[in-house]
C-alpha positions as CSV (number, residue, x, y, z in Angstrom):
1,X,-16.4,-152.9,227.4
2,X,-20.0,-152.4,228.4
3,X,-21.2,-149.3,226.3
4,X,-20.3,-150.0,223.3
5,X,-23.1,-152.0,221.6
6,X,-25.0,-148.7,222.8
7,X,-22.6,-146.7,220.5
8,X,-22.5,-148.9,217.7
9,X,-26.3,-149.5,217.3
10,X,-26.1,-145.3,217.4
11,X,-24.2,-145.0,214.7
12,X,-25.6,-147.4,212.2
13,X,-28.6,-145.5,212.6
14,X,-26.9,-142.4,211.6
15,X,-25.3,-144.7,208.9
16,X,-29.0,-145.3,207.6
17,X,-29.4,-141.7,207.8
18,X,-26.4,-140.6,206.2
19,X,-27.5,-143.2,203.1
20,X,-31.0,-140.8,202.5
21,X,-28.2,-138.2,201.8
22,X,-25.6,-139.4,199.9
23,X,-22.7,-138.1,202.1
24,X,-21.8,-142.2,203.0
25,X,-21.5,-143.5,199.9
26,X,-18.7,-140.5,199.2
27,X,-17.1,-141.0,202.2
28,X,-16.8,-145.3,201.8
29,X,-15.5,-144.3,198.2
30,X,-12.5,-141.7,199.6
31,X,-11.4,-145.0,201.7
32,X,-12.0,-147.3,199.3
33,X,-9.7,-145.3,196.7
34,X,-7.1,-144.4,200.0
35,X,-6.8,-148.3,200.5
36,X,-6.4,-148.9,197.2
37,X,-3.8,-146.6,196.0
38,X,-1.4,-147.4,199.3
39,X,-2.3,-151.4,198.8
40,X,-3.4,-152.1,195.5
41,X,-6.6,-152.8,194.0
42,X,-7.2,-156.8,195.1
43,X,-9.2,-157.0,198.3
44,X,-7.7,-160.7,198.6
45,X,-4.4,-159.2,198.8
46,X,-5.2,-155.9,200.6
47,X,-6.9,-156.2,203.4
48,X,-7.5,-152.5,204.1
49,X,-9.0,-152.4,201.0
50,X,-11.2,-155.7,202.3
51,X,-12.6,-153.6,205.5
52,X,-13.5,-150.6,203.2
53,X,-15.0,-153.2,200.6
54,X,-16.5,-155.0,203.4
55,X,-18.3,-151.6,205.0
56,X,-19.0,-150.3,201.8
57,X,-21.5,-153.3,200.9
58,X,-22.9,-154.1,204.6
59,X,-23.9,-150.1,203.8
60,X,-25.7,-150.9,200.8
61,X,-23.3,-149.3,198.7
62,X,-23.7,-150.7,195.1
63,X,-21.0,-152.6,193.5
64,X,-20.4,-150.7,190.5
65,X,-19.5,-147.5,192.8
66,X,-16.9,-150.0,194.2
67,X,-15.6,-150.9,190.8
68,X,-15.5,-147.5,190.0
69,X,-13.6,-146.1,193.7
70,X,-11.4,-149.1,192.8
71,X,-10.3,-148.3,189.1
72,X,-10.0,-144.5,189.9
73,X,-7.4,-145.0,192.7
74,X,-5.3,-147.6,190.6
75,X,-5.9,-146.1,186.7
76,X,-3.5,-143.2,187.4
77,X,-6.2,-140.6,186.4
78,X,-6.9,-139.0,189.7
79,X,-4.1,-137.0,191.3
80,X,-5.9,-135.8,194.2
81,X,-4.1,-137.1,197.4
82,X,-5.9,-137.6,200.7
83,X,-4.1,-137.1,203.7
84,X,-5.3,-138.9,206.7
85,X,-5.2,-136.8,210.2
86,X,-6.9,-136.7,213.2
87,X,-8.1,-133.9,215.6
88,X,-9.0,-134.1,219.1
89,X,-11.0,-132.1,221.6
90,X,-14.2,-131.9,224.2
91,X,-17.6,-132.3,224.1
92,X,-20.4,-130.7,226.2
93,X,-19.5,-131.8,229.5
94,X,-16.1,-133.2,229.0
95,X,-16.3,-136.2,226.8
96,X,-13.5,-136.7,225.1
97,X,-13.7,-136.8,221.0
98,X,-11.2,-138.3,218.4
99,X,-12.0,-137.2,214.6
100,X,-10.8,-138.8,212.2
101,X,-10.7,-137.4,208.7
102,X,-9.1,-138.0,205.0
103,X,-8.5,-134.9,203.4
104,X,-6.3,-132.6,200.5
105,X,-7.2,-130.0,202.2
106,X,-5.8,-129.3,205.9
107,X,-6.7,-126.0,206.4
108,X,-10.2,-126.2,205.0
109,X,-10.9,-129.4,207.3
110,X,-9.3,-128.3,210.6
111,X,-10.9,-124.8,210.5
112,X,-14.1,-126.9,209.5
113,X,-13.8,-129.5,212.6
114,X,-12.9,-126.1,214.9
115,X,-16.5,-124.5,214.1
116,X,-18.7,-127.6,214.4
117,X,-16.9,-128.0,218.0
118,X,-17.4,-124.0,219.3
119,X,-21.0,-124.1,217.8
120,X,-22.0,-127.1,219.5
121,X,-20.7,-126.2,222.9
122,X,-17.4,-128.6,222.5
123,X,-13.6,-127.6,222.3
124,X,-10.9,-128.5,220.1
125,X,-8.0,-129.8,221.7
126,X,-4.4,-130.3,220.9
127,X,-2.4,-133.4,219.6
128,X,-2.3,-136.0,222.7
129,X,-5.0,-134.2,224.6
130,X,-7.5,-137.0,224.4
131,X,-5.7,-139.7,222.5
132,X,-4.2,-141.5,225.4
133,X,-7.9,-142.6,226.5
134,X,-8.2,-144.6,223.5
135,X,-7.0,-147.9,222.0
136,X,-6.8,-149.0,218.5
137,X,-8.4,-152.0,218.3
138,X,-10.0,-154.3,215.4
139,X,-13.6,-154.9,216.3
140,X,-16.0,-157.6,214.8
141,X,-19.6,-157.9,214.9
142,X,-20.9,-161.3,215.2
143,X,-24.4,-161.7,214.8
144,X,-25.7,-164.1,217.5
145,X,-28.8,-165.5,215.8
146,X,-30.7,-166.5,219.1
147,X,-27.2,-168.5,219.5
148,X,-25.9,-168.7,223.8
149,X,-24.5,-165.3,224.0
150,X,-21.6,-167.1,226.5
151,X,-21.0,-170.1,224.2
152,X,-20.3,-167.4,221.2
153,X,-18.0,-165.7,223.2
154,X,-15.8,-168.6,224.3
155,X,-15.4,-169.7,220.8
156,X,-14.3,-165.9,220.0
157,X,-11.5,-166.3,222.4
158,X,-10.6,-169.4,221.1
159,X,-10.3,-167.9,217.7
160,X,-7.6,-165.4,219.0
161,X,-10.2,-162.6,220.7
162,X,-8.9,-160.3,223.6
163,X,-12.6,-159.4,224.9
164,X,-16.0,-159.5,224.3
165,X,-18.9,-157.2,224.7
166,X,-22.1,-159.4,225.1
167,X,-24.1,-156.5,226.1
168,X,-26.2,-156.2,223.1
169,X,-28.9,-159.4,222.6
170,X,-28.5,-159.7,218.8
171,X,-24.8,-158.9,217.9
172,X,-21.8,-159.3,220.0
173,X,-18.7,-157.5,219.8
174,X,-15.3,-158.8,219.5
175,X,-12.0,-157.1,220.3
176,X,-8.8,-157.5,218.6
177,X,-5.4,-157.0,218.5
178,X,-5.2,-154.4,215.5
179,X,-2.8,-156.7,213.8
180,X,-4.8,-159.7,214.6
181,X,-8.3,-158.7,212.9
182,X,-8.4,-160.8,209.7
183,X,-7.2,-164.1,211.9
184,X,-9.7,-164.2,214.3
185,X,-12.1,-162.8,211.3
186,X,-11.5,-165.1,209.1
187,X,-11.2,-168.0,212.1
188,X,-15.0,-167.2,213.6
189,X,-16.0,-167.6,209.5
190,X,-14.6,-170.6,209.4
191,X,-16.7,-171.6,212.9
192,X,-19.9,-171.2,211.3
193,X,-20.4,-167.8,213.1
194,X,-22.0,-164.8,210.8
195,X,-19.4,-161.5,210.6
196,X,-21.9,-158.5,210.1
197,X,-18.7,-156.3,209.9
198,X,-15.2,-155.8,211.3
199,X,-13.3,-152.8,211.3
200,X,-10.1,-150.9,213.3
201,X,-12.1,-149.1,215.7
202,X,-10.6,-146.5,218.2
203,X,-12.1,-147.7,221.7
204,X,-12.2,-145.4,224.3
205,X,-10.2,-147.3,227.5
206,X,-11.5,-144.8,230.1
207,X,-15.2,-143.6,229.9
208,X,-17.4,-140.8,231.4
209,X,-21.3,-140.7,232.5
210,X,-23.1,-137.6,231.7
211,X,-26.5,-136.8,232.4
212,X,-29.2,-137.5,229.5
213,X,-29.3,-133.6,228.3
214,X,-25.3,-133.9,228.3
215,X,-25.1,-136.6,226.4
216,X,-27.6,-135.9,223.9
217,X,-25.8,-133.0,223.1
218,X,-22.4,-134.1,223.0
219,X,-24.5,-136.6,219.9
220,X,-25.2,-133.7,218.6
221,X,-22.5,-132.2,218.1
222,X,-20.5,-135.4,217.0
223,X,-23.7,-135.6,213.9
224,X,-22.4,-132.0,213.3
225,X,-18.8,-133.7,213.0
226,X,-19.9,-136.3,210.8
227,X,-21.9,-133.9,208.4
228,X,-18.7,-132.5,207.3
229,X,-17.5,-134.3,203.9
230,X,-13.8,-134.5,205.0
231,X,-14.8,-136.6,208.5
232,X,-14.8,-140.1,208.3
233,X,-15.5,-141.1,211.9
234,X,-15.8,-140.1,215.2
235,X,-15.3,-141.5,218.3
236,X,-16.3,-141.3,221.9
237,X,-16.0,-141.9,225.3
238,X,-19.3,-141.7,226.5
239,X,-21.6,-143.4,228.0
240,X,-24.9,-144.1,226.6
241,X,-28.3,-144.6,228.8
242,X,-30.9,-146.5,227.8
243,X,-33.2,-143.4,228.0
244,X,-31.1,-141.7,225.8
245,X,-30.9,-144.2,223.3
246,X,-35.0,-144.8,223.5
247,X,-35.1,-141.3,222.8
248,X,-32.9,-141.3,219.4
């Protein structure tokens, strides 16, 4: 699983990023309202709705923009309906990329998703063509608090974990089975550990090494993907170098 520390730490900088805009805060409330309307508006109860509730506040999102996403997906007031899809395709040099989008508009979103790819030197693909080198997986983020890296992770197996990444000094990563994320969650809680987030992650099973002007392209381009207001996530097989991740 080594890599994916790398990845993460990437991508809550572009979440830091995407707060100066504004674009987040719209995307956390499209799934918070998605959740709600398929599971109902109690986080206790839904626990999709938990994960988006969850992200939404480690993001800084404030809680009356919650209340609001919440009350607009379960008042009956709002007919637009989000579809959720996913597209797949190549980046610069052959990483593989997984998109992952809510939309009400499909052909506005896949011919948007199309152009960020061909103008950042990627290619979309077709259903299947880069699925199979990912897992869905629920991922938590422990934070280790100058705790034993090794000690953390043996109590993460015991609380139902399938891996561990431990190559990050301050957070470690736990994998789950997709259906066993709010156990072990709510297990490692009850251990005294600190949960900075948990989420269903797509986690790529295979991954590929480019060089550093590859890769920081293929980032590039992925931003580009994330830009778009109908994207919700992307994610990647690559692997990150410390140089590359210096430079961003």
């Amino acid at each position: 699983m080594s890599g994916h520390s790398k990845w993460s730490s990437i991508k809550h900088q572009k979440g830091a990023k995407d707060v100066q805009r504004g674009a987040l805060f719209t995307k956390l409330a499209r799934e918070i309202q998605v959740a709600a309307r398929t599971g109902g508006g109690d986080p206790d109860a839904n626990y999709r709705l938990r994960l988006a509730v969850d992200k939404a506040r480690t993001n800084n999102m404030p809680n009356d923009n919650i209340k609001r996403a919440i009350e607009k997906a379960t008042g009956g007031d709002d007919n637009t309906n989000y579809e959720e899809v996913m597209y797949e395709g190549f980046g610069p040099g052959g990483a593989a990329i997984l998109v992952q989008a809510l939309t009400d508009n499909r052909n506005r979103t896949v011919s948007e998703v199309r152009s960020a790819f061909t103008k950042n030197g990627g290619n979309m693909g077709e259903s299947g063509s880069v699925g199979w080198m990912f897992a869905n997986r629920g991922v938590i983020a422990v934070d280790l608090a100058a705790q034993d890296a090794d000690a953390v992770a043996l109590m993460a197996i015991d609380a139902g974990a399938e891996d561990v990444d431990t190559a990050d000094d301050e957070v470690m990563e736990t994998y789950t089975a997709p259906t066993d994320l709010r156990a072990v969650e709510d297990r490692l809680r009850e251990m005294g550990l600190k949960v900075r987030e948990s989420e269903l992650r797509y986690v790529a099973t295979t991954s590929i090494a480019l060089d550093d002007a590859q890769t920081a392209q293929t980032l590039r381009m992925i931003e580009k993907l994330e830009d778009l207001d109908d994207v919700q996530t992307v994610f990647t097989n690559i692997e990150i170098s410390d140089a590359v991740l210096a430079a961003l």
